[in-house]
C-alpha positions, 0 to 999 in steps of 0.5 A: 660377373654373376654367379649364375652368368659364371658358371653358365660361361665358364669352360675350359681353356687350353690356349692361353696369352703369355701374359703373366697373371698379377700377384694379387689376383693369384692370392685372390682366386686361391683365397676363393678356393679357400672359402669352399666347404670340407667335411667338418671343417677340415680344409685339407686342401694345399695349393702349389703353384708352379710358374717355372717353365722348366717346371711346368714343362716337367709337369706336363710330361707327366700329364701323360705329355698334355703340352697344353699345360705347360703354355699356360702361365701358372699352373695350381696343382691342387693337394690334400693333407691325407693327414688332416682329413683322415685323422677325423674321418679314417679311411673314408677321409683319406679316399673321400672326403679328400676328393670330395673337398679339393673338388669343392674349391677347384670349382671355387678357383675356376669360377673365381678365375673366370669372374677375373677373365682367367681361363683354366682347365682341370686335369686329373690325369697325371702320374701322381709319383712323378708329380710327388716328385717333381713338387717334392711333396711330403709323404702325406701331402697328395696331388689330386689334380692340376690346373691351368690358369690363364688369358685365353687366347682362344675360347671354344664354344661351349659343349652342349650339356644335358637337360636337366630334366634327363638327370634330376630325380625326384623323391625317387628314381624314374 
């Protein structure tokens, strides 16, 4: 698939076929998260991927019970190694740029997961303690989203989006 025809097609899924996902194709999807840009390089990003229905079933109830979540065959939830990020840029590592370069290869795995056929959807609402603990993450390993992957069973039309012309600002604002 194109670039472009990808990023025009791609949209969330949240019904997905029980078929498992290879093996292969998880490696190859994080690799692509993998390849995003971080600030200076710091790729602070962590990947756990969750499998375990039971898992799963537990992460979704800290989805604020998003069950969705739990029916799709593997689950990405996405971290940041505070420690790595913020020991270049501080504070602002630790609250931005965190954010900033886990977004940046979400966007890589979702589109890499769509060129394979995958569907996906990016939650970012979660209790992010529960999620810490469920996961037994390290203390400065933090959850920052968590995201579906699958065969879609069904896809939706895809929403309208605005016009370009309503949000690019030249030089200037007007």
């Amino acid at each position: 698939m194109q670039t472009m025809d990808c990023i025009r097609d791609r949209r969330s899924i949240m019904e997905y076929k029980p078929d498992p996902i290879p093996e292969n194709i998880i490696e190859e999807i994080l690799g692509a998260a993998g390849q995003a840009p971080s600030s200076g390089n710091v790729q602070d990003w962590e990947f756990v991927v969750v499998k375990n229905p039971e898992t799963k079933a537990k992460i979704a109830k800290a989805a604020w019970e998003q069950d969705f979540i739990a029916t799709a065959p593997v689950l990405v939830v996405v971290c940041t190694d505070i420690d790595r990020v913020s020991a270049t840029y501080g504070n602002r590592g630790e609250t931005l740029y965190s954010v900033q370069n886990t977004s940046a290869a979400i966007q890589n795995l979702m589109l890499a997961a769509w060129d394979k056929e995958i569907g996906s959807c990016w939650i970012g609402a979660f209790n992010e303690a529960t999620i810490k603990g469920i996961l037994v993450l390290p203390t400065n390993i933090r959850p920052l989203a968590i995201i579906t992957l699958g065969y879609p069973a069904k896809i939706n039309k895809k929403p309208g989006r605005r016009n370009p012309k309503e949000f690019i600002h030249m030089e200037r604002w007007e």
